[in-house]
SELOGU-567406 format. One record per residue (C-alpha): residue in three letters; x, y, z. Coordinates in steps of 0.5 Angstrom, whole numbers, plus 500, padded with zeros to 3 digits. Each point is the difference from the previous one (the first is absolute). Example, Ala and Ser with C-alpha at 12.3 -4.5 7.8 and 13.67 -1.06 7.14 Angstrom:
BEGIN
ALA525491516SER502507498
***
This chain:
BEGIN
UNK500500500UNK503507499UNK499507503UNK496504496UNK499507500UNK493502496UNK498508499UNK494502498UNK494496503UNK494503494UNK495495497UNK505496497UNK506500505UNK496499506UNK497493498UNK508498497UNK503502506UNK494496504UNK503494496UNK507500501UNK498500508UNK495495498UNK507496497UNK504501506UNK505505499UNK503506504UNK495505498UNK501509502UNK495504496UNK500507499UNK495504497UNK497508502UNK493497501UNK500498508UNK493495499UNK504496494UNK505499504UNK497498507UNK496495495UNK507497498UNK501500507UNK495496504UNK501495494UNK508499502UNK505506497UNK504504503UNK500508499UNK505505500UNK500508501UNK503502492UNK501495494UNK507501503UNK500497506UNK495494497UNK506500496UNK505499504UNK503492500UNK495497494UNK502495496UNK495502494UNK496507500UNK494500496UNK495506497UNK493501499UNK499508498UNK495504495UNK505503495UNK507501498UNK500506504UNK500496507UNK505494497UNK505506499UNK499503506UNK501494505UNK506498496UNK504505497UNK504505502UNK504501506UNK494499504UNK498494496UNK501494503UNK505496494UNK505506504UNK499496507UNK499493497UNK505495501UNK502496495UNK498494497UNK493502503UNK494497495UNK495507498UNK494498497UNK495506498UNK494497497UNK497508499UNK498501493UNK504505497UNK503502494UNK506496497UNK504505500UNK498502507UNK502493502UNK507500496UNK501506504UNK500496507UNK504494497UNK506504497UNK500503507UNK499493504UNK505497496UNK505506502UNK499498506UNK501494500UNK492498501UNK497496497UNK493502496UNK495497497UNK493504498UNK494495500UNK494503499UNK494495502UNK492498497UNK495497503UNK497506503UNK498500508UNK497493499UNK507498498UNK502503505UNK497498505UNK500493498UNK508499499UNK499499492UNK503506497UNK504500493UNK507503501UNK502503493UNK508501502UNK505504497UNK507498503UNK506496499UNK498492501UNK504500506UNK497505503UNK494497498UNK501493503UNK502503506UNK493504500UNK495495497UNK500495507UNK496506504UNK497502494UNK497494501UNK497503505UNK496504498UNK498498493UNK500493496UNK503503493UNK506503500UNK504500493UNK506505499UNK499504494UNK506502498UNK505505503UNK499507504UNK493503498UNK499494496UNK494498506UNK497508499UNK500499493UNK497493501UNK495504505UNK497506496UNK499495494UNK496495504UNK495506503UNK499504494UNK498494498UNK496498506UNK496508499UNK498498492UNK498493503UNK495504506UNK498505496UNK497495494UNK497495505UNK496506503UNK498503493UNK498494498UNK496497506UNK497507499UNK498498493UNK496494502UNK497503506UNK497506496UNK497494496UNK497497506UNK504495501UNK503497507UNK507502502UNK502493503UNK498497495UNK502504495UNK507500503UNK499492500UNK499499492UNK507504500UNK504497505UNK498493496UNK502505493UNK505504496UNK499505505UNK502497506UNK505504503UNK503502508UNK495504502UNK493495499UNK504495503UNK502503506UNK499508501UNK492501497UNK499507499UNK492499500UNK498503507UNK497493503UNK502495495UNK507496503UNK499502509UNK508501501UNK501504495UNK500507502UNK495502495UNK495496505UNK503505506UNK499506497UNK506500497UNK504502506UNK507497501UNK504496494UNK504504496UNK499507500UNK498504493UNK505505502UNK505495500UNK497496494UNK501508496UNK508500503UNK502493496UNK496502494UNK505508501UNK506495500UNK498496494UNK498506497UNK507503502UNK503495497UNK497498494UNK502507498UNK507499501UNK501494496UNK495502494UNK496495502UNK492500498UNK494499506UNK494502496UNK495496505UNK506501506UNK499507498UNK492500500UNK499496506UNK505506504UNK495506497UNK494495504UNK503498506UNK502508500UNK493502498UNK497496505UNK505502506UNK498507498UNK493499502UNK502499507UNK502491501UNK507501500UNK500496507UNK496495498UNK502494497UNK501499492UNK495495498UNK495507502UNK502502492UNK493496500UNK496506503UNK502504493UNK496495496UNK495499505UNK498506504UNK498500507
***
């Protein structure tokens, strides 16, 4: 078992380090949120003052953190940690972030004699939760040997994508993909109901069909249709819009660096915009379905 220090306890970080307790490692949390890290807590993790301080004697650092922004403000710097770090000390930020952010962090480990793996996850609060998130990592293989038995931990998928920033890349794609997927679905659970037909059973026929996807199989959109989705909540928890519009600013970020076209990426940001603008920025993303179906 190793001795972990995990910072940021949000919705996703807050399950993930709950995993790694669960697993029997030494775990210090440290997040700005006084409640998430009572939570982790009562469930059997140590706690510290400062990210420094929870730091200090870890074998492996892990980082949960909304934007590039946070993951720069913890790590570079003279303040950062990869300045006070011992060396050979396993780093693992699994924040989604831009490539070259990641790079950034990487060269800067790397310097120091850190070893650094980005390892953004999918698999949403559920997958959190549950311990069966994808890791898509971005590092050396040795690096990544060494990460993938606590990985374990946490997730039941854990593929190395290539080198520095290969996991973000891996990321930005995948969830570009997953914002056009969630808002078809609901577009056209919107079509069929509008002509008088049932959404569980509309969504059915296209699981059993060409259009099965994700999002009918685990992640409804249609209020009431699948009871653990968050849409049959509210559509509180889960992965938030704002968070789902900040992936799909860095695939677009990105495409235009490479000169690579995203016409439907580009379309599924203009929604997840719109639909944020209208005041559903802190619900989950699957309520892209309120722009086709008005409540």
């Amino acid at each position: 078992m190793a001795t972990i220090t995990f910072i940021g306890l949000g919705n996703m970080g807050g399950p993930m380090a709950g995993n790694l307790v669960k697993a029997g490692h030494d775990v210090t949390v440290f997040d700005l949120s006084k409640e998430a890290v009572a939570a982790l807590v009562a469930e059997g993790a140590k706690t510290a003052s400062t990210a420094h301080e929870a730091a200090k004697g870890a074998e492996c650092v892990i980082t949960m953190l909304p934007a590039g922004k946070h993951v720069e403000a913890v790590y570079l710097g003279d303040d950062g940690l990869l300045a006070h770090l011992p060396a050979g000390t396993l780093v693992i930020d699994s924040s989604t972030i831009a490539p070259e952010t990641a790079r950034g962090v990487a060269d800067k480990a790397e310097a120091n004699n850190i070893l650094f793996l980005d390892a953004p996850v999918s698999g949403g609060v559920g997958g959190a939760k549950a311990g069966t998130l994808s890791f898509i990592c971005g590092g050396d293989e040795s690096t990544f040997n060494k990460a993938k038995p606590i990985l374990e931990s946490m997730g039941k998928n854990i593929f190395l994508a290539g080198g520095h920033g290969a996991g973000q890349v891996a990321k930005i794609c995948n969830n570009m993909l997953l914002a056009i997927l969630m808002a078809g679905t609901s577009e056209a659970l919107a079509l069929g109901v509008k002509n008088g037909l049932d959404p569980a059973v509309l969504s059915e026929v296209m699981k059993q069909s060409s259009g099965g996807n994700w999002a009918l199989n685990v992640y409804n959109p249609w209020p009431g249709v699948m009871e653990a989705a968050p849409a049959s909540r509210g559509y509180e928890g889960g992965f938030l819009v704002n968070l789902m519009n900040k992936d799909l600013g860095l695939a677009f970020d990105n495409a235009v660096k490479n000169h690579a076209a995203i016409p439907m990426g580009s379309l599924a940001r203009n929604l997840f915009e719109l639909h944020a603008g209208q005041g559903n920025g802190t619900l989950d993303f699957s309520s892209i379905q309120r722009l086709y179906k008005p409540e």
